[in-house]
VMD Tcl script that draws the C-alpha trace (Angstrom):
set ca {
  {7.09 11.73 9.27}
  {4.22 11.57 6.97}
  {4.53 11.11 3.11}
  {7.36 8.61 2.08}
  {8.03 10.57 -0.63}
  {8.20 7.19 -1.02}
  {5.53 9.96 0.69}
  {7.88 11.75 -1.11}
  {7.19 13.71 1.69}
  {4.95 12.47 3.95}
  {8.18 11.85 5.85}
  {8.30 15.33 6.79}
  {8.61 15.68 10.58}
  {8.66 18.47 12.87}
  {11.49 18.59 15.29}
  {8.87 19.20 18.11}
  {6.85 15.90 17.42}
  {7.61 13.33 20.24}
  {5.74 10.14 20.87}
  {3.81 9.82 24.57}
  {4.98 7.83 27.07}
  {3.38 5.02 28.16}
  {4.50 1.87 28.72}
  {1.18 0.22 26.85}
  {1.39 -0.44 23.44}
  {-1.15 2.34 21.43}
  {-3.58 0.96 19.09}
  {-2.49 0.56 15.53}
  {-4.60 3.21 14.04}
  {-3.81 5.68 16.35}
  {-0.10 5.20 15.32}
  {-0.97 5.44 12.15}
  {-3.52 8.52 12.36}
  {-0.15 10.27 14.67}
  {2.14 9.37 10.96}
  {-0.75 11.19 8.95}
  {-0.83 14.23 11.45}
  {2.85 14.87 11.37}
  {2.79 17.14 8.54}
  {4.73 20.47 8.12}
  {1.64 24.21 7.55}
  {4.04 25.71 4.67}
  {4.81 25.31 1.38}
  {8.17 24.14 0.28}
  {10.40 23.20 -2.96}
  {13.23 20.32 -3.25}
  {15.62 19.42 -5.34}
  {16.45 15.78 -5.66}
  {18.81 13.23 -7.86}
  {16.87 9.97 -8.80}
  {19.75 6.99 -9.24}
  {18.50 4.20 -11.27}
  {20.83 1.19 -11.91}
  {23.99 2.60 -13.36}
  {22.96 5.75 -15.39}
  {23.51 9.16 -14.37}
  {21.33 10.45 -11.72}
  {18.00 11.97 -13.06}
  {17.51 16.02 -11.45}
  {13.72 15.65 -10.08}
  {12.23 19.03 -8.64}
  {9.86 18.07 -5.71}
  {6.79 20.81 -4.88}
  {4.71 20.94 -1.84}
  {1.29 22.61 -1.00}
  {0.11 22.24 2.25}
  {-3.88 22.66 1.95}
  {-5.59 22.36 5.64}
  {-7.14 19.15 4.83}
  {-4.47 18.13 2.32}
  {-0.86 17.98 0.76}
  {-0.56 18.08 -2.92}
  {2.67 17.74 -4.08}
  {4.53 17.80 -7.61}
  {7.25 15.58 -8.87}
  {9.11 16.70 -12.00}
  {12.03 15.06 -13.89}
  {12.92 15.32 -17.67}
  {9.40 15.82 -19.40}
  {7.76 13.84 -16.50}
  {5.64 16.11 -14.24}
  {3.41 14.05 -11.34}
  {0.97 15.45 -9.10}
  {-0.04 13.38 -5.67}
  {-2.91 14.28 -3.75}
  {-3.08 13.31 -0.34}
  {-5.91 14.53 2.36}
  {-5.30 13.95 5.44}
  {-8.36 11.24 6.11}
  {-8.84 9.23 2.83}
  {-6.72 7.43 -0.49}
  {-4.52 9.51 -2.45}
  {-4.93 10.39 -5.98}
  {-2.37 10.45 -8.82}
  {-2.17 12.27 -12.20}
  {0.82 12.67 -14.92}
  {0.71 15.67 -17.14}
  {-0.94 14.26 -20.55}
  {-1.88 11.28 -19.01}
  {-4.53 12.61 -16.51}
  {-5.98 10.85 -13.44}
  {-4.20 7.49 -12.86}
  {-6.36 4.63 -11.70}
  {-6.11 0.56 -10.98}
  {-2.57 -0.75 -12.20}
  {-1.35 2.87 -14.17}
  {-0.85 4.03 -9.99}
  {1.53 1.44 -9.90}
  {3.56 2.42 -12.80}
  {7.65 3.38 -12.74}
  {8.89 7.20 -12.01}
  {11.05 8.04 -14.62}
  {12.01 4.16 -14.85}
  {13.30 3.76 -11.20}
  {11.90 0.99 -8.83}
  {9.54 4.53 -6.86}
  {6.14 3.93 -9.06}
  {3.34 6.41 -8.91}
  {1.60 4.36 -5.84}
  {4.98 4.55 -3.70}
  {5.28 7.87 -3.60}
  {1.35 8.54 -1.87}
  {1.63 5.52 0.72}
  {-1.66 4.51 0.68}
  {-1.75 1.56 3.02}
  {-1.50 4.17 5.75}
  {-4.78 4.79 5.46}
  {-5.71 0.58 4.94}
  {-8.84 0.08 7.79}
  {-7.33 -2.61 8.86}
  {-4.16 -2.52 10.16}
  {-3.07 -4.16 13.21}
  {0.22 -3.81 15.87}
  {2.39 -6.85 15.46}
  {4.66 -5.64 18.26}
  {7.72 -3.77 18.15}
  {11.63 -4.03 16.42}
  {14.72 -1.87 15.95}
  {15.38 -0.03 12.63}
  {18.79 1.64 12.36}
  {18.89 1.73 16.10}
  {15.65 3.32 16.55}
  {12.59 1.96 18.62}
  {9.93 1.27 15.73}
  {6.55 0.17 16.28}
  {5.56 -2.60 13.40}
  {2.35 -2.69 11.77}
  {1.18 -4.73 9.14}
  {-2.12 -3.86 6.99}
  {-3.79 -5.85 4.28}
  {-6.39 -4.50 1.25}
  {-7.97 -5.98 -1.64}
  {-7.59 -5.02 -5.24}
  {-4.31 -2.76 -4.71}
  {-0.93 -3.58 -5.89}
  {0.32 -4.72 -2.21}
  {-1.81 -7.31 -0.92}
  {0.00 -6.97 2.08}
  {2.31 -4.19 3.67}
  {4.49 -4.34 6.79}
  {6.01 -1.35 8.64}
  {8.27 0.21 11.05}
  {7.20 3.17 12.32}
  {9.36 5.29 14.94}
  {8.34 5.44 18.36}
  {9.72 8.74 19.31}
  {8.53 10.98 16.29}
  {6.23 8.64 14.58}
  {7.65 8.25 11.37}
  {7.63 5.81 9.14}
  {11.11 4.31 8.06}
  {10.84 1.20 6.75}
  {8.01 -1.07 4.68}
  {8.05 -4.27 3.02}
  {5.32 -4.81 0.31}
  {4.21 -8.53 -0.57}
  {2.06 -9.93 -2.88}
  {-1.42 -11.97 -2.73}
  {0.78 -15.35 -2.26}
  {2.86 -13.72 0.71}
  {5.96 -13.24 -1.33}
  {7.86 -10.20 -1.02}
  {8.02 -7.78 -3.75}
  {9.17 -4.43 -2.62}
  {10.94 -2.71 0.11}
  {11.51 1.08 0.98}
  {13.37 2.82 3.61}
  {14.83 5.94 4.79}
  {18.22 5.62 4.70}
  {19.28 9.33 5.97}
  {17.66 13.18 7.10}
  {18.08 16.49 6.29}
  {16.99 19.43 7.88}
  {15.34 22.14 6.43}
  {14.47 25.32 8.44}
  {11.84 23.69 11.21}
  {11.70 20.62 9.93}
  {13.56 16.86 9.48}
  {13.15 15.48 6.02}
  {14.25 12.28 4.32}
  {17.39 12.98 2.60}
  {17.94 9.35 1.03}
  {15.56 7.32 -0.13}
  {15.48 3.51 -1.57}
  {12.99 1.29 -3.21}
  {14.15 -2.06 -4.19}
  {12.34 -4.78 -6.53}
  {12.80 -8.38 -5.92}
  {13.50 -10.03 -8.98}
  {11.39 -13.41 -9.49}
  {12.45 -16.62 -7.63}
  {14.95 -14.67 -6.39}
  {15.77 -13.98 -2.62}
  {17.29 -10.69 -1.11}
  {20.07 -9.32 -1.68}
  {19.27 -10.43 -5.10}
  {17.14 -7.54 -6.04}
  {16.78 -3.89 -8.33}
  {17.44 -1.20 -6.58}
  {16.97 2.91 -6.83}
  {17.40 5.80 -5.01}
  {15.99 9.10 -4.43}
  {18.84 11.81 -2.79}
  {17.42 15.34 -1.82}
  {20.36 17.85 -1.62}
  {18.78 21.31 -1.33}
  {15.72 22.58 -0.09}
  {13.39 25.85 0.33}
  {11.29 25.66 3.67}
  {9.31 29.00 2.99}
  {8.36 28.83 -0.77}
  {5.59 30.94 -2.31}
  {3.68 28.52 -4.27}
  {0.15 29.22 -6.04}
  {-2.54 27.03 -5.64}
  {-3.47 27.01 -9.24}
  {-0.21 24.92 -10.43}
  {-1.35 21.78 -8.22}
  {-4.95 21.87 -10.10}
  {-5.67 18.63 -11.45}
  {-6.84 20.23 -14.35}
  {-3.42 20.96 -15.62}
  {-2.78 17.57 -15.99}
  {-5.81 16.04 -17.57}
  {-5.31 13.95 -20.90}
  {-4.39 15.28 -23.97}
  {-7.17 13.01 -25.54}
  {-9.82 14.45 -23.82}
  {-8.26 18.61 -24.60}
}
mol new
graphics top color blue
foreach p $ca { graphics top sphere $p radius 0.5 }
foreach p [lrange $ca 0 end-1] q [lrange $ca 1 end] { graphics top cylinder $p $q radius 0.2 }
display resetview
């Protein structure tokens, strides 16, 4: 799986992607690098239902371009409308229609006012230099892989993960802080397939409250019910130019 959604969709998967065996433990960025290559060659359309606390669930329209040295995909809800680039080597970029190209602490800003920011949704500790293999664990009864990576001036200090041994995708991460407290946590609670192709079908992100311990946390939800595995989508409506400032029109 490759975009969380939380790549909101880098956890796309094809049902053909198996891990090697071998009983030695790969290197961490090779694991990682396997994550980033497990993306799907056509375009495709979701629809999803955003649940934040106890209001009514938020319609969000997902749309994916599949460039061959990058994803760029669309998030819209309400009058929000998000664009996430993602190449395949390198850190994502972010822009919201009006708004324009988000950078430093606006990535790490709130989708439509759930506990998914702007950050979340492009994973980019994936692509942290230094990540290392802390050993292995079980997640929902699946053999994961756990690596932990570590960069400087982003909003995770720190990020730990569980990564699936069999298809290499990423179900679980905990995000902590610069003292080593953790702040976030995402997982894949649930898939859905889609023509060729696994997706995540639930998604949570839950925010620790402060001085407070799990379960004692704010929690949201992202639920994909329907989906279009062969969409015809132009190029031109993932342009970053659509959604530069409206200061600088």
């Amino acid at each position: 799986m490759r975009h969380f959604l939380f790549a909101a969709l880098t956890a796309l998967l094809p049902l053909s992607s198996r891990a090697d065996t071998n009983d030695n433990l790969p290197d961490a960025k090779i694991i990682l690098a396997r994550v980033s290559a497990s993306r799907p060659t056509k375009d495709f359309s979701l629809k999803a239902r955003l649940f934040v606390g106890h209001a009514d669930p938020v319609p969000v329209q997902i749309l994916v371009w599949n460039g061959t040295n990058e994803t760029r995909t669309i998030y819209r809800g309400g009058q929000t409308e998000a664009l996430v680039i993602q190449p395949v080597n390198g850190a994502p970029r972010f822009y919201l229609r009006g708004a324009g190209e988000l950078a430093g602490a606006r990535r790490a800003k709130s989708l439509l006012g759930s506990q998914f920011s702007y950050y979340d949704l492009g994973l980019p500790f994936l692509h942290w230099p230094n990540a290392k293999l802390l050993g292995e664990s079980r997640v929902r009864g699946r053999d994961c892989f756990v690596i932990e990576s570590a960069a400087d001036g982003e909003p995770y200090a720190r990020v730990k993960m569980w990564i699936d041994e069999e298809y290499f995708a990423l179900l679980r991460a905990e995000a902590f802080d610069a003292k080593g407290t953790l702040t976030r946590r995402f997982a894949i609670t649930s898939f859905k397939r889609i023509g060729d192709i696994w997706i995540p079908r639930g998604l949570e992100a839950s925010v620790l409250l402060p001085y407070q311990s799990l379960p004692s946390e704010e929690k949201s939800r992202l639920e994909i019910y329907e989906g279009n595995y062969d969409a015809a989508l132009s190029a031109e409506q993932f342009a970053p130019e659509r959604f530069q400032s409206t200061a600088s029109r």
